[in-house]
BAKENU-647399 format. One record per residue (C-alpha): residue number from 1; residue in three letters; x, y, z. Coordinates in steps of 0.02 Angstrom, whole numbers, padded with zeros to 5 digits. Each point is the difference from the previous one (the first is absolute). Layout:
<atoms>
+-----+------+--------+--------+--------+
: seq : type :      x :      y :      z :
+-----+------+--------+--------+--------+
: NUM :  ala :      X :      Y :      Z :
...
+-----+------+--------+--------+--------+
</atoms>
This chain:
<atoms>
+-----+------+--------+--------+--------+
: seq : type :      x :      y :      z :
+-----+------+--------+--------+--------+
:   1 :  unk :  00000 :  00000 :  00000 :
:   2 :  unk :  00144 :  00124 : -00049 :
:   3 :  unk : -00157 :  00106 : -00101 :
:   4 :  unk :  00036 :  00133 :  00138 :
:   5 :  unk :  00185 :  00045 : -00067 :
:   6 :  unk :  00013 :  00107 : -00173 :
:   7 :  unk :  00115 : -00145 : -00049 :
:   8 :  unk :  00015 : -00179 : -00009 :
:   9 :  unk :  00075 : -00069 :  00164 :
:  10 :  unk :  00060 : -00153 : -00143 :
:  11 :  unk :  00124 :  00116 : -00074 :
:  12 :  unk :  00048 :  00086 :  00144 :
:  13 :  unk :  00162 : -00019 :  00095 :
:  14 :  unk :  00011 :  00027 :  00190 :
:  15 :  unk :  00130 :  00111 :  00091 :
:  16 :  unk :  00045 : -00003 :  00167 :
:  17 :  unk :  00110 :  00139 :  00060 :
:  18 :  unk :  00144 : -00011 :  00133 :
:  19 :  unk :  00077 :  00136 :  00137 :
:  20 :  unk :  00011 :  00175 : -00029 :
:  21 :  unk :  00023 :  00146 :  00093 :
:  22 :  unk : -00193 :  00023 :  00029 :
:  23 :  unk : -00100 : -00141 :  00014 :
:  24 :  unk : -00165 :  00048 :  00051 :
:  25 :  unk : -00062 :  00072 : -00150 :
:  26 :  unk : -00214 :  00011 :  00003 :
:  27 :  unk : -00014 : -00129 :  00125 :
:  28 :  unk : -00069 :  00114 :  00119 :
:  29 :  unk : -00128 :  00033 : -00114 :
:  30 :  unk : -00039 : -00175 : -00028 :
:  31 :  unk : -00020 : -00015 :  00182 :
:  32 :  unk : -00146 :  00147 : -00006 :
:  33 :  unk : -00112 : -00098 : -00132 :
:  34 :  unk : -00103 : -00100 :  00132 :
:  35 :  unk : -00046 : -00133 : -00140 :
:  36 :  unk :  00198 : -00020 : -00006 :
:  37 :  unk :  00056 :  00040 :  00191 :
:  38 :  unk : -00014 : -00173 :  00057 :
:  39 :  unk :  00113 : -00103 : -00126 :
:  40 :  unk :  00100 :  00150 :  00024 :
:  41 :  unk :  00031 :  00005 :  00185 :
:  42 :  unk : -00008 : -00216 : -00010 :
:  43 :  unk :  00170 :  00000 : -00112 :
:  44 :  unk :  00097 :  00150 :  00102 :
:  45 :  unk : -00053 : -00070 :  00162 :
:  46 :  unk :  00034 : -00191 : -00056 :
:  47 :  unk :  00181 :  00065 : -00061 :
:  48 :  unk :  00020 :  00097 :  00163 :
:  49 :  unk :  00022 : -00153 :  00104 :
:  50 :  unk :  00104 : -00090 : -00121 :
:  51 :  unk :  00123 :  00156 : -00021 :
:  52 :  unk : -00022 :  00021 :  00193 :
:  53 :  unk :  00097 : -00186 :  00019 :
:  54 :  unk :  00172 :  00083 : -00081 :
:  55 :  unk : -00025 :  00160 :  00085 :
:  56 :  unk :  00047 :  00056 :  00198 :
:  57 :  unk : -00176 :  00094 :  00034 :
:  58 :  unk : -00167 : -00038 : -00076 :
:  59 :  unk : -00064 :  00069 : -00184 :
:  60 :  unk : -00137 :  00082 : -00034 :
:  61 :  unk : -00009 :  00055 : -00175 :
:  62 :  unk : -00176 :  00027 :  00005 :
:  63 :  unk :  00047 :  00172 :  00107 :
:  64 :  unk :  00134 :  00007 : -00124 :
:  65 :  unk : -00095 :  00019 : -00151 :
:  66 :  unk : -00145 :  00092 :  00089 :
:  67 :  unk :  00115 :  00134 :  00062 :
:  68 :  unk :  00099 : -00005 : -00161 :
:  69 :  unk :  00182 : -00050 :  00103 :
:  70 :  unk :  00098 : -00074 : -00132 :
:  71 :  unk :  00114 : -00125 :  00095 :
:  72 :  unk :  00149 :  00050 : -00133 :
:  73 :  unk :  00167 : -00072 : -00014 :
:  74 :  unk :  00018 : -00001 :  00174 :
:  75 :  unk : -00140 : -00113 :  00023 :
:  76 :  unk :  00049 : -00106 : -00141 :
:  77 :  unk : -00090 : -00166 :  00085 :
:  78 :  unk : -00176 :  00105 :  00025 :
:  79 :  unk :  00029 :  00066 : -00181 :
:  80 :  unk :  00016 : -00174 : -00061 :
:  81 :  unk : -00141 : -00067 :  00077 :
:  82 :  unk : -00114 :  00159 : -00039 :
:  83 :  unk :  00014 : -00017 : -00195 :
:  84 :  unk : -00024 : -00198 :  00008 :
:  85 :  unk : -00157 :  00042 :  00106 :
:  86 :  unk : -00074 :  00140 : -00120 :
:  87 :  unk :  00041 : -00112 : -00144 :
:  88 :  unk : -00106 : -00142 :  00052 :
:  89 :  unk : -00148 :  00100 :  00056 :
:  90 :  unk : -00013 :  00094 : -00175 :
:  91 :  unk :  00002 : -00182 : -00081 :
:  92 :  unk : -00154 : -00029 :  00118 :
:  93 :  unk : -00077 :  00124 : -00018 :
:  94 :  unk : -00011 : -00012 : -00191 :
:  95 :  unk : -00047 : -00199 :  00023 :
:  96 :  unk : -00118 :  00023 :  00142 :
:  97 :  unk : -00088 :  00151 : -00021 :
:  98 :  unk :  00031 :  00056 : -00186 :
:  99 :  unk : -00015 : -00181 : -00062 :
: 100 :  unk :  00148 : -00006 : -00105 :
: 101 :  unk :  00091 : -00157 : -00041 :
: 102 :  unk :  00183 :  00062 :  00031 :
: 103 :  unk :  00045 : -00190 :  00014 :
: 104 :  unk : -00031 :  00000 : -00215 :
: 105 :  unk :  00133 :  00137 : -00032 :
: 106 :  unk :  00112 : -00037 : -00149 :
: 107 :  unk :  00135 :  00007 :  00104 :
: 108 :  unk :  00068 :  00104 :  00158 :
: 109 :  unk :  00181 :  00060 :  00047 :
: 110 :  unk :  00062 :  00100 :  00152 :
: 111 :  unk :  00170 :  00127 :  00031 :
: 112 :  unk :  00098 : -00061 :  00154 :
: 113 :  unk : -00105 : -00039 :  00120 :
: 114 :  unk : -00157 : -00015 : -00108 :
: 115 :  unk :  00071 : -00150 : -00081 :
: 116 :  unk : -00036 : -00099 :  00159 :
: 117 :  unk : -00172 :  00076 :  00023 :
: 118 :  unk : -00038 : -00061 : -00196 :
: 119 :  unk :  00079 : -00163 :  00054 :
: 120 :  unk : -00112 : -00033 :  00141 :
: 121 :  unk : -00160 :  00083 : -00101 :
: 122 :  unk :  00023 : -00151 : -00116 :
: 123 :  unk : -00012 : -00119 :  00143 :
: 124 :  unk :  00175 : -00053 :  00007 :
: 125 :  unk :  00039 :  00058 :  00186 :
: 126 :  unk : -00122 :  00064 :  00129 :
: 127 :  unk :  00033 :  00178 :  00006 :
: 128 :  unk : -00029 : -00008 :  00180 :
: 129 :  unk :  00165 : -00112 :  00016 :
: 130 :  unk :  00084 :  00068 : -00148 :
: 131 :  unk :  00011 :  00161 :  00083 :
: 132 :  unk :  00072 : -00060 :  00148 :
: 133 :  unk :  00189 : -00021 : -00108 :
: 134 :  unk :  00036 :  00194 : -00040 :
: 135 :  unk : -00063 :  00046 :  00165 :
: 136 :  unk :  00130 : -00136 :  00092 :
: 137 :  unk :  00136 :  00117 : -00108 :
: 138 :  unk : -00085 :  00164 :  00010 :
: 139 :  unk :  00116 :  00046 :  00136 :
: 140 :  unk :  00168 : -00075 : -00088 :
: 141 :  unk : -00052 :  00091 : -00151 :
: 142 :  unk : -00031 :  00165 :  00090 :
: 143 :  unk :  00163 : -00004 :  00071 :
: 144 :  unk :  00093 : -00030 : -00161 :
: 145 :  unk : -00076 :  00151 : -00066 :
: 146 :  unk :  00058 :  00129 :  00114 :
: 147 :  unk :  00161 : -00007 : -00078 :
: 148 :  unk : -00077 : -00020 : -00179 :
: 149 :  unk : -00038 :  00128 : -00134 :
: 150 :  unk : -00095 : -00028 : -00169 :
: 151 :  unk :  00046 :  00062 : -00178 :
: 152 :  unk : -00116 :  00020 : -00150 :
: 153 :  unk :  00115 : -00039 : -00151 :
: 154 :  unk : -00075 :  00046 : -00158 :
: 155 :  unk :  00028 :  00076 : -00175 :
: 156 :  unk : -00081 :  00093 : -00130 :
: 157 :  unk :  00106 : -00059 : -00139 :
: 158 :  unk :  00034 : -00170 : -00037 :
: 159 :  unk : -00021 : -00167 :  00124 :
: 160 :  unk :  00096 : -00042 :  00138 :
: 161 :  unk :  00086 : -00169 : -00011 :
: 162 :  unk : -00063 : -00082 :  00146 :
: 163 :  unk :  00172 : -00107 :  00013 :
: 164 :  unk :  00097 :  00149 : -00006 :
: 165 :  unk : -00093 :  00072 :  00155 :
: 166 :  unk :  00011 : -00168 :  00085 :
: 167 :  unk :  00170 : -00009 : -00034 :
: 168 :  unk :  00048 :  00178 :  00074 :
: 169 :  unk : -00103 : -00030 :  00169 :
: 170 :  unk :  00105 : -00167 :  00024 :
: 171 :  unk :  00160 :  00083 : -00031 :
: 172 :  unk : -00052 :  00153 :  00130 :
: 173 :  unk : -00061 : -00139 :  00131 :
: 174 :  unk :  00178 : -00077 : -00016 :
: 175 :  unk :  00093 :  00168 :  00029 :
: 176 :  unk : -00072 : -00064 :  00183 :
: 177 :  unk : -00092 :  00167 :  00040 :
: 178 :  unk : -00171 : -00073 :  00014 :
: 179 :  unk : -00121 : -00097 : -00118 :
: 180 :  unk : -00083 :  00060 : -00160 :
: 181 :  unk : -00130 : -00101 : -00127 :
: 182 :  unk : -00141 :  00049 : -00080 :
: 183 :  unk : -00177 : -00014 :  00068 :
: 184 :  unk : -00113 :  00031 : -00156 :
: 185 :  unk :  00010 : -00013 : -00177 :
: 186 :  unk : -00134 :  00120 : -00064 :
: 187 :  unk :  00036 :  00052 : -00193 :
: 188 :  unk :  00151 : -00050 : -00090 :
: 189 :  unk :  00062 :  00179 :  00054 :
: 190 :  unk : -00038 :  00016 :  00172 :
: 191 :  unk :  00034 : -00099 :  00163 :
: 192 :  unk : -00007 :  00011 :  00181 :
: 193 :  unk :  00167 : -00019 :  00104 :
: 194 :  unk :  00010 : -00041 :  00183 :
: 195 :  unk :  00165 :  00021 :  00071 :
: 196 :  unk :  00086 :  00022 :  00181 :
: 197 :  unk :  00114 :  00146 :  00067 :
: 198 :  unk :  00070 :  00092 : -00144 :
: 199 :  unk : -00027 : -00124 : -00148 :
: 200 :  unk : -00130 :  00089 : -00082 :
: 201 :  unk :  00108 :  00157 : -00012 :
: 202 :  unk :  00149 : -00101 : -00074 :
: 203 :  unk : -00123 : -00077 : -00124 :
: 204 :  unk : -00033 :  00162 : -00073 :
: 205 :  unk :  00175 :  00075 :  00022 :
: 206 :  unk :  00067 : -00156 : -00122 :
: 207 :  unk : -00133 : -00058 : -00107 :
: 208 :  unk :  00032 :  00095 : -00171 :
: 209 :  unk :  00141 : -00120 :  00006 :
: 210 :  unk : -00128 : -00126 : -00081 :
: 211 :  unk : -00162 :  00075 : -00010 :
: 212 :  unk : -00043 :  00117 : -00141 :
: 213 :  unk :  00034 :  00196 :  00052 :
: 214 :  unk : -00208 :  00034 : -00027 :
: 215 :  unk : -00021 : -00113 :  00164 :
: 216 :  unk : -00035 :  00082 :  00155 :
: 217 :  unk : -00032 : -00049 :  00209 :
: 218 :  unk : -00099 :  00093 :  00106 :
: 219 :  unk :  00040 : -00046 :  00171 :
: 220 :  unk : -00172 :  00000 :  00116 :
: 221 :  unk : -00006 :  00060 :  00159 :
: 222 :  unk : -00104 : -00127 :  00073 :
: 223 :  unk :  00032 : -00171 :  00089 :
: 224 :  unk : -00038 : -00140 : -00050 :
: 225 :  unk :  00004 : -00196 :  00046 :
: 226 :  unk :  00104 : -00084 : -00113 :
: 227 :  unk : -00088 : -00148 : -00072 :
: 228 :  unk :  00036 : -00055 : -00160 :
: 229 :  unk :  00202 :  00030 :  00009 :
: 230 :  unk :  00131 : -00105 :  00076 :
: 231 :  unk :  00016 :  00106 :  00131 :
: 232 :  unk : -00123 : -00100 :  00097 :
: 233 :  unk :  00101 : -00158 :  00017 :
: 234 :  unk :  00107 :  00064 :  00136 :
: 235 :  unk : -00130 : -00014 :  00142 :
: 236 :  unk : -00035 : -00167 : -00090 :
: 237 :  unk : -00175 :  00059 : -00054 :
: 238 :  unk : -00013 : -00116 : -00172 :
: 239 :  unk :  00047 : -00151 :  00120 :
: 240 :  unk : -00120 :  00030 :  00130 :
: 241 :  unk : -00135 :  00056 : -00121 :
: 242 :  unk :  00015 : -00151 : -00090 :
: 243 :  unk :  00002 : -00110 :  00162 :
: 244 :  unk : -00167 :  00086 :  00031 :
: 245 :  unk : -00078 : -00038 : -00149 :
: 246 :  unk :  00050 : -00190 :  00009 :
: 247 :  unk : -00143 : -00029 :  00123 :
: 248 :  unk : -00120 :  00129 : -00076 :
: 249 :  unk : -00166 : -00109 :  00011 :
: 250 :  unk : -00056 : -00017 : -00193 :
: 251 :  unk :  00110 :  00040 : -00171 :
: 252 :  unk : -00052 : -00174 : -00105 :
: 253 :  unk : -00107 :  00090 : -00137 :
: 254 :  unk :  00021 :  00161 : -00121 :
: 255 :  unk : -00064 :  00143 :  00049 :
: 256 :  unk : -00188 :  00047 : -00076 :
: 257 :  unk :  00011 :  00135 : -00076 :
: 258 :  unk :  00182 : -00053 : -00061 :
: 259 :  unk :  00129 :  00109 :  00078 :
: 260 :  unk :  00134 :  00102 : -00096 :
: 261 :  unk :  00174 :  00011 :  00104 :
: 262 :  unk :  00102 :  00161 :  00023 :
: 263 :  unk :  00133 : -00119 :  00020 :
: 264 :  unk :  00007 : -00095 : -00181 :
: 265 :  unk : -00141 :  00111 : -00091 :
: 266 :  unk : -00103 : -00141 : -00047 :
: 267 :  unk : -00107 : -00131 :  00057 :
: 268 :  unk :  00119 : -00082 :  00117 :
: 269 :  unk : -00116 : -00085 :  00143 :
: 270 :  unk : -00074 : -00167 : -00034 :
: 271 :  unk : -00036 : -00145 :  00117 :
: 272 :  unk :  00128 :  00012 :  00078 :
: 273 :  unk :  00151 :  00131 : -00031 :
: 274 :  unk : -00061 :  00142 :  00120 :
: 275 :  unk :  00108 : -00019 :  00129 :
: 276 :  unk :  00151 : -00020 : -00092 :
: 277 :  unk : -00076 :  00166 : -00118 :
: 278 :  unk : -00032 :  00106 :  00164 :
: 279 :  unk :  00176 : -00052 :  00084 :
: 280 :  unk :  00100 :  00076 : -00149 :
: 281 :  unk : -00154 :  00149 :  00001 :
: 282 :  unk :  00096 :  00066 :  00172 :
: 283 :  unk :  00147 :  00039 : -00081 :
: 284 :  unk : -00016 : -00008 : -00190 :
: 285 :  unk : -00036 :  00182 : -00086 :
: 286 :  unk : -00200 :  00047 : -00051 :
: 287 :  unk : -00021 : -00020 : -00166 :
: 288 :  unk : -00136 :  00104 : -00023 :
: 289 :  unk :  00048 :  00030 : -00179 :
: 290 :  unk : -00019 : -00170 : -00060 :
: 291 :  unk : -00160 : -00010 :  00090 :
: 292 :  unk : -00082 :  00133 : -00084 :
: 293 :  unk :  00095 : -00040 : -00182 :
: 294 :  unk : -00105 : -00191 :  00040 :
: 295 :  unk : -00162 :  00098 :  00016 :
: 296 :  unk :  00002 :  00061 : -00149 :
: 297 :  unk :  00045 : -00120 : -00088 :
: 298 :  unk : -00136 : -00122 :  00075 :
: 299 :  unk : -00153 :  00104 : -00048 :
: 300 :  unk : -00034 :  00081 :  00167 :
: 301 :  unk : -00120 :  00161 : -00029 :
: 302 :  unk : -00013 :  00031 :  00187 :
: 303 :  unk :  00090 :  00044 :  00157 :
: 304 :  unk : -00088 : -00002 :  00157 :
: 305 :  unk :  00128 :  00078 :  00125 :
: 306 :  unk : -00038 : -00094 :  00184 :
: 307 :  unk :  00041 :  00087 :  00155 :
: 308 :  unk :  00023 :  00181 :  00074 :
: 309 :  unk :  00048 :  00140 : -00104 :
: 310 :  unk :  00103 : -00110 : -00142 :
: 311 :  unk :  00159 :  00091 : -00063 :
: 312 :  unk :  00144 : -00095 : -00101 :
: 313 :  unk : -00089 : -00117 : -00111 :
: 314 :  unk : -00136 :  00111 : -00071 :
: 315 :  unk :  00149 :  00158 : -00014 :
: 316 :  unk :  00105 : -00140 : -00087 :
: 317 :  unk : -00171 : -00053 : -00120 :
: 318 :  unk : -00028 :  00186 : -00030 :
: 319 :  unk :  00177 :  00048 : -00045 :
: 320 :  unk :  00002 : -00122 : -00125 :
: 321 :  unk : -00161 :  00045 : -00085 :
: 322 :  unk :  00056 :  00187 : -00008 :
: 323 :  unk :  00170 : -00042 : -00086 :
: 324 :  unk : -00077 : -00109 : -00123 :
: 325 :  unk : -00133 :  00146 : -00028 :
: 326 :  unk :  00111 :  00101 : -00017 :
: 327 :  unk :  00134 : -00065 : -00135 :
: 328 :  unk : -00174 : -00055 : -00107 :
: 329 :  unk : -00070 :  00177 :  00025 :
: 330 :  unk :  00035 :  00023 : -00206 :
: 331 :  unk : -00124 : -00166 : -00049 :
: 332 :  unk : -00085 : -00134 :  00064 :
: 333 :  unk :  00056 : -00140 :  00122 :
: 334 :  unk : -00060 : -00134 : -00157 :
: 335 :  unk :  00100 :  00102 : -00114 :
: 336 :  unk :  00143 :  00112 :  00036 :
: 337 :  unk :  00035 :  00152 : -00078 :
: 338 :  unk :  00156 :  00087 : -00060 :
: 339 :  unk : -00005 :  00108 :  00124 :
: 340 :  unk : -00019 : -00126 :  00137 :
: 341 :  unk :  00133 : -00112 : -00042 :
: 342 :  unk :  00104 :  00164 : -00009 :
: 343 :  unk : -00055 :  00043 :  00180 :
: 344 :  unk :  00064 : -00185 :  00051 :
: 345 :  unk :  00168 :  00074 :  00009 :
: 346 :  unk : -00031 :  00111 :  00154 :
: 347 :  unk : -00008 : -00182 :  00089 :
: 348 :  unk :  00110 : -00115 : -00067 :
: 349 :  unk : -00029 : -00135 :  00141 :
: 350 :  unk : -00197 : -00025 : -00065 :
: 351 :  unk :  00032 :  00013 : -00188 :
: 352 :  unk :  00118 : -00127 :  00024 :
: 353 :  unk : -00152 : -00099 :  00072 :
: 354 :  unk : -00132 :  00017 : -00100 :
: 355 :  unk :  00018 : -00089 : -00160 :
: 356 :  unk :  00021 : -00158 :  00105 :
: 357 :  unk : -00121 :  00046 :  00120 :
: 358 :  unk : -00133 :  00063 : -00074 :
: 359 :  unk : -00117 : -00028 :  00137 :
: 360 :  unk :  00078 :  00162 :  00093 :
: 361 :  unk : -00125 :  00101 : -00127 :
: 362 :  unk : -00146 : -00065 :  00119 :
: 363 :  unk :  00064 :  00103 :  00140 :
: 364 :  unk : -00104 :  00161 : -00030 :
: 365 :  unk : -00145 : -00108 : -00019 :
: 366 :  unk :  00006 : -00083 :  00179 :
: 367 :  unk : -00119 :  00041 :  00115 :
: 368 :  unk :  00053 :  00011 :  00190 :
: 369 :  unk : -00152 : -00007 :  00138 :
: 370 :  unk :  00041 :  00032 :  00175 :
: 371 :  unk : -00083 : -00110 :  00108 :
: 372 :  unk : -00026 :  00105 :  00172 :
: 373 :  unk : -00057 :  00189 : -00138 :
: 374 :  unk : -00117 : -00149 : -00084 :
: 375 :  unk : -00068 : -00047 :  00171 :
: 376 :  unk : -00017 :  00166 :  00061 :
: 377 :  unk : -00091 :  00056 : -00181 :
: 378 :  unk : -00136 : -00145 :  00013 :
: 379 :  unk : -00008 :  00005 :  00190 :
+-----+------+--------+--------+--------+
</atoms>
């Protein structure tokens, strides 16, 4: 009964978000919709008590989202649990009050944390117990980010060989000063670093060594946890996460809807692989890119965006569309004109892409829903 939706849940991919500096996005006013307030205040209060387990007082993120505290870095655990929480009562409160079959989405996909929340959506892992492993290293991972400092790496010009970038953080980490890797792949001309101490800084002081002189890093002020380098393994947190999810009660059938993995970009979980996928997903980089290239390329005309206030994947999707609108401004995405293909040159990395993947052109086209303004909307 997806008639509600001005789409077809069938061609419609799911995505979960993961932790950001704000996290309570419209919740709040979720919470004030009394046919919603009680599926609302079941999830936060349900992953209250389980966050309250890893956590020296009790939590309460139903005062949390009511009085709009965002728990923030600092509260890494409480922002962890909030997001799985507000994820999982939007899904119910399309299925259960809106009547739409999210279970017969084409397929669904989540950044960083999200992928776990997609994982359990499919049924692979209660989300009730799945949560339970980045909350045992919320505090571990909060700790190695004090002394941690991302870097946006991107160009204008042409691509970025990925190699070339991995190669340069693994010389920097042996120079001894601290770790470096990259976190997120999210266009063949822009990733996310996470390094310790100074590494960030001697990334960008040396990397027109090898990378083309049109690349750039912008060095962000903020902290964050970093998952999805190497830098975790020194307070063992791949181990320990992966001893964890050895004795994870379910994991013996492929998720429904299937999942796409940040970690490989494709459909990587079957009956049986997820632990083995989610052990490397604590350390390996996003690959957000590939994701979204897979998308495309699969037919999906729909992105429902799960959980508060979504940020990277639909500024990724919508980046995308505008270059490709952009360089075919002169003629028609069927049928390029001179003056298009001209304009290719302003972005070498995409006209490189194009002719072999021509399912980029669908970009523009893509409609993105947000799940908590769609709510809200047809309250």
């Amino acid at each position: 009964m997806d008639n509600m939706l001005p789409f077809d849940i069938s061609s419609t991919a799911l995505a979960f978000r993961g932790f950001n500096t704000t996290n309570i996005g419209r919740t709040e006013e979720l919470l004030g919709i009394p046919a919603y307030r009680s599926i609302v205040v079941e999830e936060l209060q349900r992953f209250s008590e389980i966050c309250s387990e890893y956590h020296e007082s009790p939590v309460d993120l139903l005062s949390r989202v009511s009085q709009r505290s965002e728990p923030g870095f600092e509260n890494y655990g409480e922002s962890i649990a909030l997001i799985v929480a507000v994820e999982a009562a939007q899904l119910r409160l399309l299925e259960e009050i809106h009547h739409i079959e999210t279970q017969h989405a084409q397929v669904a996909f989540g950044y960083s944390l999200g992928e776990l929340a997609a994982v359990s959506f499919g049924g692979v892992f209660p989300m009730t117990e799945m949560v339970r492993v980045p909350l045992a290293m919320a505090a571990d991972s909060l700790e190695l980010a004090h002394n941690s400092r991302m870097g946006v790496l991107f160009s204008r010009g042409p691509s970025i060989d990925e190699t070339e970038v991995e190669r340069l953080c693994l010389q920097i980490t042996s120079e001894g000063n601290g770790t470096i890797g990259i976190s997120a792949v999210l266009s063949p001309n822009t990733y996310l670093l996470i390094g310790q101490n100074e590494t960030v800084l001697r990334f960008k002081n040396v990397m027109h060594e090898v990378l083309p002189n049109l690349a750039h890093l912008r060095i962000n002020s903020s902290r964050w946890p970093p998952l999805h380098t190497p830098i975790v393994r020194q307070k063992y947190i791949p181990d320990r996460a992966s001893v964890m999810l050895e004795t994870l009660e379910g994991c013996f059938k492929p998720p429904n809807p299937p999942v796409l993995s940040l970690v490989t970009g494709q459909k990587s979980y079957d009956d049986h692989s997820a632990r083995d996928v989610l052990r490397k997903w604590v350390d390996h980089p996003q690959r957000l890119w590939d994701v979204v290239d897979e998308t495309l390329d699969l037919g999906v005309e729909t992105i429902l965006h799960i959980g508060p206030e979504p940020n990277v994947i639909p500024a990724t999707y919508h980046r995308l569309g505008d270059n490709i609108t952009q360089q075919t401004s002169g003629g028609t995405l069927g049928s390029l004109g001179m003056r298009a293909v001209s304009g290719l040159a302003r972005r070498p990395w995409l006209a490189a892409l194009l002719p072999a993947r021509a399912s980029l052109l669908r970009a523009p086209y893509l409609r993105h829903m947000v799940a908590e303004d769609w709510l809200i909307e047809n309250a």
